[in-house]
PALUM-218723 format. One line per 2 residues: for each residue x, y, z of C-alpha. Coordinates in nm, 3 decimals, m for minus. Each point is the difference from the previous one (the first is absolute). Layout:
X Y Z ~ ... .
//
This chain:
10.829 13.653 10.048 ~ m0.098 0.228 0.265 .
m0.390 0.097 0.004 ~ m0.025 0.247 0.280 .
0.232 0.133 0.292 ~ m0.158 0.214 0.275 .
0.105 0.139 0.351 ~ m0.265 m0.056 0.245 .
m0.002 0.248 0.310 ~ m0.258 m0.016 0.320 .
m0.196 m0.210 m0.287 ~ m0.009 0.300 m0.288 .
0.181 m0.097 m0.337 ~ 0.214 0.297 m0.009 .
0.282 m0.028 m0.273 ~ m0.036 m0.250 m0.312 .
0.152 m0.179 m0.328 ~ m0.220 m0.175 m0.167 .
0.162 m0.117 m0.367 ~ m0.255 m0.164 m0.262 .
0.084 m0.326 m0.199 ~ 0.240 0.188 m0.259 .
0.204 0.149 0.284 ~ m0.062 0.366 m0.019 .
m0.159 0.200 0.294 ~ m0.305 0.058 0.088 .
0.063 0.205 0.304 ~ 0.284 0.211 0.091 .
0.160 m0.095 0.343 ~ 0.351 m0.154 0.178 .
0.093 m0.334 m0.070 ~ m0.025 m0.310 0.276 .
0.311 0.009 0.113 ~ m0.080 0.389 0.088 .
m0.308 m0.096 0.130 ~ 0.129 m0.237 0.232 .
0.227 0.294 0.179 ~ m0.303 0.239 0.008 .
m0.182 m0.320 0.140 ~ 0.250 m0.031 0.269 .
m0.022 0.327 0.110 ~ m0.326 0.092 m0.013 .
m0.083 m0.328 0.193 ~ m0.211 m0.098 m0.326 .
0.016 m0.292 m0.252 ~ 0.067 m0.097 m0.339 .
m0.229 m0.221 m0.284 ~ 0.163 m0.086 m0.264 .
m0.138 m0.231 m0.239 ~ 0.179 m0.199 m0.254 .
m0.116 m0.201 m0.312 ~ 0.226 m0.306 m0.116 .
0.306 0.162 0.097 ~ 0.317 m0.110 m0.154 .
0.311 m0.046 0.213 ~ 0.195 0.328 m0.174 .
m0.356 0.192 0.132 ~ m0.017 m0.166 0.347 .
0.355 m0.027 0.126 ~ 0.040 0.386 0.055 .
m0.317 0.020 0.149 ~ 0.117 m0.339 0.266 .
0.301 0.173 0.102 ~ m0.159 0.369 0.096 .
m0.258 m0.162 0.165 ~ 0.189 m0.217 0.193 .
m0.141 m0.353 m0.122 ~ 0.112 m0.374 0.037 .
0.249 m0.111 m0.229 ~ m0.259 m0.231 m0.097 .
m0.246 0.241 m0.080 ~ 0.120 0.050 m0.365 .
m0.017 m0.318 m0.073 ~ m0.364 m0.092 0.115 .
m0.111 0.367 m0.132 ~ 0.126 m0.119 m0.412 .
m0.065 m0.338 0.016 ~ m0.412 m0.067 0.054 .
m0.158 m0.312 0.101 ~ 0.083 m0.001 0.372 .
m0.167 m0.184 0.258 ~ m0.283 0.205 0.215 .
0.226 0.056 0.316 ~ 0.093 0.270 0.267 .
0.365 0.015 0.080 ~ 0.149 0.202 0.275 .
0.353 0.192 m0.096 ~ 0.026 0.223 0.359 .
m0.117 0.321 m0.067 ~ m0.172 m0.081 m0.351 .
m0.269 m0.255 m0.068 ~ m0.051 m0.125 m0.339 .
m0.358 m0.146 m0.125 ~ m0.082 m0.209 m0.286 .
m0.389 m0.005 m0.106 ~ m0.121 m0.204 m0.317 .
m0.233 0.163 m0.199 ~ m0.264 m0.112 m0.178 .
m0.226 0.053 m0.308 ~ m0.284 m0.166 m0.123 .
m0.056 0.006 m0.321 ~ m0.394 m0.091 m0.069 .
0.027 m0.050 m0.381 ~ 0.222 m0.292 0.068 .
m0.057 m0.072 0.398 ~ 0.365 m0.008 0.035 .
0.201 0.151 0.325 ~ 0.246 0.187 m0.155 .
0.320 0.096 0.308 ~ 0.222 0.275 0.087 .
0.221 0.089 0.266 ~ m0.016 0.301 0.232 .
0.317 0.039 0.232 ~ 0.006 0.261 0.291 .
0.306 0.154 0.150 ~ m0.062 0.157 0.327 .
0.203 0.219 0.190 ~ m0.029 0.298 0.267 .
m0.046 0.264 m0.220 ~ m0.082 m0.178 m0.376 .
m0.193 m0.256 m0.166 ~ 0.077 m0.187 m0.348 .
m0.252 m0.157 m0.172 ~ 0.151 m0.179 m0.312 .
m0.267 m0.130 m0.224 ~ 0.054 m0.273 m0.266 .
m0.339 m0.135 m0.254 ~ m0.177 0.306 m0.081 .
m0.342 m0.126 0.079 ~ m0.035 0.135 0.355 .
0.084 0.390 0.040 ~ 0.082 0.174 0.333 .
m0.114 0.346 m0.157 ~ m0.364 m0.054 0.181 .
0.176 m0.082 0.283 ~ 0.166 0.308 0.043 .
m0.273 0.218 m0.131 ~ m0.172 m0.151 0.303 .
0.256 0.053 0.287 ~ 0.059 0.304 m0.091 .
m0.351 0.139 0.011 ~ 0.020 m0.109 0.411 .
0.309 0.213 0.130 ~ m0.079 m0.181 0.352 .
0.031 m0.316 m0.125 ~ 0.350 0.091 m0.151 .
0.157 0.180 0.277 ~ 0.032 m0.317 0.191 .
0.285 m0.115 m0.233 ~ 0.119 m0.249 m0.241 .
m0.178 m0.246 0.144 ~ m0.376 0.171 m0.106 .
0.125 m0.068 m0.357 ~ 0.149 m0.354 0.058 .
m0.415 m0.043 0.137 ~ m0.108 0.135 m0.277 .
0.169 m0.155 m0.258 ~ m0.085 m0.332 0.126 .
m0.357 0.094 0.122 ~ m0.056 0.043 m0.426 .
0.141 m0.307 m0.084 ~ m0.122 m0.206 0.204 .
m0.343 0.140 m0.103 ~ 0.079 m0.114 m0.307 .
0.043 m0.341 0.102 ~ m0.335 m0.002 0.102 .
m0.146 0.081 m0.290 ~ 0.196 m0.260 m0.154 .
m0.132 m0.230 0.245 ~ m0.351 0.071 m0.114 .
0.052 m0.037 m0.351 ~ 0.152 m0.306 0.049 .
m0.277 m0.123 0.193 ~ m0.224 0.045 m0.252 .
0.228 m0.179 m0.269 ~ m0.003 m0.297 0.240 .
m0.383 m0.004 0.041 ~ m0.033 0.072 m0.321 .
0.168 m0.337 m0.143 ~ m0.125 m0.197 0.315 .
m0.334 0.052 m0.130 ~ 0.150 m0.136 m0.311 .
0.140 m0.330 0.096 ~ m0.287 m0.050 0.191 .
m0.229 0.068 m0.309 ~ m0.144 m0.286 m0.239 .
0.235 0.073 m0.290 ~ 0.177 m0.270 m0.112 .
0.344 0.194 0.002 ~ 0.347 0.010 0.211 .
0.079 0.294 0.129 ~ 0.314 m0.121 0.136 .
0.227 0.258 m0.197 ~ m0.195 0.291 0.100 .
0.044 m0.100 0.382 ~ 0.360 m0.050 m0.029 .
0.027 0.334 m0.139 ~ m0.201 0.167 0.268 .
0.189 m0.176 0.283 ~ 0.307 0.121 m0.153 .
m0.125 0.350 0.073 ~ m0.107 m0.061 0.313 .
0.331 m0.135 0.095 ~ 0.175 0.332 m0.140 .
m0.257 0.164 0.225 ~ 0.132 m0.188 0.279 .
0.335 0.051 m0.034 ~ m0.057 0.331 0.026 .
m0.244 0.051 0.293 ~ 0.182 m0.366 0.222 .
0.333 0.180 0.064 ~ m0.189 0.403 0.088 .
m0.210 m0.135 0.266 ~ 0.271 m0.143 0.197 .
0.240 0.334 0.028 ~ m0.296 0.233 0.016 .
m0.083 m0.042 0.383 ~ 0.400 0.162 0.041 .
m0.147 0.299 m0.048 ~ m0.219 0.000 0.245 .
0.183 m0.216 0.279 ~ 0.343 0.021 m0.037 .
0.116 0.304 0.200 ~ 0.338 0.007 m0.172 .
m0.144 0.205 m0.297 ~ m0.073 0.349 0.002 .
m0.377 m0.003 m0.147 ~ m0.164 0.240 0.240 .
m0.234 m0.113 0.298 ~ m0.274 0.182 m0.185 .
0.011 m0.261 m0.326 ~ 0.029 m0.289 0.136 .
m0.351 m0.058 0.078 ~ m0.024 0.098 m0.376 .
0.235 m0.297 m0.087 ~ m0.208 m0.219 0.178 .
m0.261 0.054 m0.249 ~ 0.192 m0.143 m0.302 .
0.094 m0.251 0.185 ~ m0.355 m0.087 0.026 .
m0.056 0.079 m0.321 ~ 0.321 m0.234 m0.164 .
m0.122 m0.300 0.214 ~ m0.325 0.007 m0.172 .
0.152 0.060 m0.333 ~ 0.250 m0.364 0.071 .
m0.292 m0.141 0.155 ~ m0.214 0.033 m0.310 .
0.300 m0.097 m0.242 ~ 0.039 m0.280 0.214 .
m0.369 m0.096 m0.034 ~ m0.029 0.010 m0.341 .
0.326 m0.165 m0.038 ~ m0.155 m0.322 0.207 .
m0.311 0.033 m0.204 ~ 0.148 0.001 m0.352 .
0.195 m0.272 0.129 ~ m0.365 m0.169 0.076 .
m0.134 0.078 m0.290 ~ 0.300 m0.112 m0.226 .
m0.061 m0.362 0.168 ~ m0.373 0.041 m0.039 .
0.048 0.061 m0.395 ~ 0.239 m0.341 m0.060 .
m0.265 m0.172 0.193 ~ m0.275 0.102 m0.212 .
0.204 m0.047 m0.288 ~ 0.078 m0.395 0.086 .
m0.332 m0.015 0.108 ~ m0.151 0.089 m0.373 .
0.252 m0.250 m0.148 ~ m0.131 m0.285 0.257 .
m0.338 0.104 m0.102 ~ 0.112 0.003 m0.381 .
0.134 m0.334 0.036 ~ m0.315 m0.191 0.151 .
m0.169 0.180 m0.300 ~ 0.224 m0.169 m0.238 .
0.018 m0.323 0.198 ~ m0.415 m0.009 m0.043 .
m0.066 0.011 m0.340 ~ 0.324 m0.219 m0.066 .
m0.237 m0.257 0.230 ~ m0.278 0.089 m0.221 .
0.155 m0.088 m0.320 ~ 0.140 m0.287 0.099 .
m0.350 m0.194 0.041 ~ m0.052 0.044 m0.367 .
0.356 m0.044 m0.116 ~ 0.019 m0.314 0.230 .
m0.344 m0.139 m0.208 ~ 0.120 0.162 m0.372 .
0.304 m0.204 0.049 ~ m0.119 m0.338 0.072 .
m0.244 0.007 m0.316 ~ 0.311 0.149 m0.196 .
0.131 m0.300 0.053 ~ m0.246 m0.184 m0.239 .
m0.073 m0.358 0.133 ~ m0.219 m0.243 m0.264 .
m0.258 m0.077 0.293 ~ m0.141 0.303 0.165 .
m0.377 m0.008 0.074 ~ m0.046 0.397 m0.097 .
0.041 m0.109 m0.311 ~ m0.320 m0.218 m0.030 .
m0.208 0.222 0.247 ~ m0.144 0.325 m0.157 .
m0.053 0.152 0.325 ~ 0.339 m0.081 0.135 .
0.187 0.341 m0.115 ~ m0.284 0.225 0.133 .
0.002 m0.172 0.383 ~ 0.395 0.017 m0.017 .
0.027 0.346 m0.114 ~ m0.287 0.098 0.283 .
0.204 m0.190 0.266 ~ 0.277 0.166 m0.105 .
m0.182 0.306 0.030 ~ m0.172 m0.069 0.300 .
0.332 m0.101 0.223 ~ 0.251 0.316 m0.175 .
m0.321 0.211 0.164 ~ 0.023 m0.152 0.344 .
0.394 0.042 0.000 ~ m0.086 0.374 m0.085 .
m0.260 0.014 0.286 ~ 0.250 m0.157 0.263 .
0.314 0.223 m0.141 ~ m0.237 0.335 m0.009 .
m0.114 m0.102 0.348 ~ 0.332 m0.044 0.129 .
0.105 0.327 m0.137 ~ 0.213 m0.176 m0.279 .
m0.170 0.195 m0.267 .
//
């Protein structure tokens, strides 16, 4: 589905399509392939972004434009690895988006994918949680910041997401303190599930941010692209900023990991503790149950049985050694 189409000249948006979600327009202007030849000769460029674009949509749209044969094929089918891959005169980006949702503190994903050329970009969005439409509100308000190229929206575009990822980072931060102060707590509960669950997002976090930080510095160092001198000071900024979002994951994935251990260990730590509990009073009981069962055994000659005091001093013995046991277990730390 395409979202919007516009033709970008020295950085003012200048002819437009933009279709809404049942197809119809919104905007009277030329269509991309049209925009593309004005783009060409006005020494301009071309956005057009896409929305879960079905090969029927996209194929017309790979052959005017002049993209890989491959290009269909990653543009259908989402779920692509966060890369940069270099086709000659077109570059093709793959960004993983992210959500979080706070009513369930899930990390819900999406792909972005970027096709740059000289005179167009492609943005082809699938998940519908993160938009582009602030993004391009945005660029377009700074006409300087557009008239250096295709390359001021590939910033941009990747400037917003990875902003996103830190806020992600953040949030997940404070889900990890939150249940660290849990499992550290004095309630006599596992909270094993609940750490799984969270590592599990902090590993789709990871997958996510890992793979960005490693082909981000090619903006800004490898000479064999054509991003403008002027932004690649700019791209050294995400890539500050994308090395503290994998640092953080990367944190909280080693202290989850901590944490997880420190949980089992308290948890076979209460059942040792429950144990020696149970192992005291069984030695406590068996004083009395050793005694009940030799006079249960009912011999003719016992002297108890001719000595009125006899039952009173054995039931205080009794009483008095079961109460030093207790002492010696409760000092211990038995009971």
């Amino acid at each position: 589905m395409q979202i919007d189409c516009a033709l970008y000249v020295d950085g003012k948006r200048t002819e437009s399509k933009t279709l809404s979600k049942s197809g119809s327009n919104s905007k009277s202007g030329s269509n991309p392939i049209e925009l593309l030849e004005l783009a060409k000769s006005s020494g301009g460029f071309v956005w057009l972004g896409l929305f879960e674009p079905d090969a029927n949509e996209f194929e017309p749209i790979s052959k005017a434009f002049g993209l890989h044969e491959l290009a269909i094929e990653d543009a259908v089918h989402a779920q692509q690895r966060s890369k940069i891959e270099d086709y000659g005169d077109l570059e093709f980006v793959v960004l993983k988006t992210l959500f979080y949702d706070e009513a369930t503190s899930q990390v819900e994903t999406g792909d972005l994918m970027m096709y740059i050329g000289a005179h167009f970009i492609i943005t082809v969005r699938h998940g519908d949680r993160v938009g582009l439409a602030q993004v391009r509100q945005k660029v377009e308000a700074n006409s300087q910041w557009l008239a250096q190229g295709p390359y001021a929206v590939v910033h941009s575009v990747i400037d917003h997401v990875v902003d996103i990822y830190l806020q992600i980072a953040t949030e997940l931060e404070n889900d990890v303190a939150a249940l660290e102060e849990k499992v550290f707590s004095n309630q006599r509960k596992t909270w094993s599930q609940d750490l799984y669950f969270l590592k599990r997002e902090v590993i789709e976090f990871r997958r996510a941010v890992d793979p960005m930080s490693k082909w981000i510095p090619r903006f800004a160092l490898n000479l064999e692209l054509n991003v403008p001198k002027g932004l690649r000071e700019f791209f050294r900024d995400i890539e500050d900023h994308i090395n503290r979002a994998s640092d953080t994951a990367s944190s909280l994935d080693a202290l989850l990991a901590s944490a997880l251990n420190a949980d089992i260990a308290q948890v076979q730590v209460r059942q040792n503790e429950d144990m020696r509990k149970i192992t005291a009073w069984v030695a406590l009981a068996s004083v009395p149950t050793m005694v009940a069962g030799i006079y249960g055994m009912n011999f003719d000659y016992m002297w108890e049985l001719r000595q009125p005091a006899a039952y009173p001093v054995l039931l205080v013995g009794l009483a008095l050694f079961c109460g030093f046991l207790f002492r010696k277990f409760k000092k211990s730390g038995w009971l």
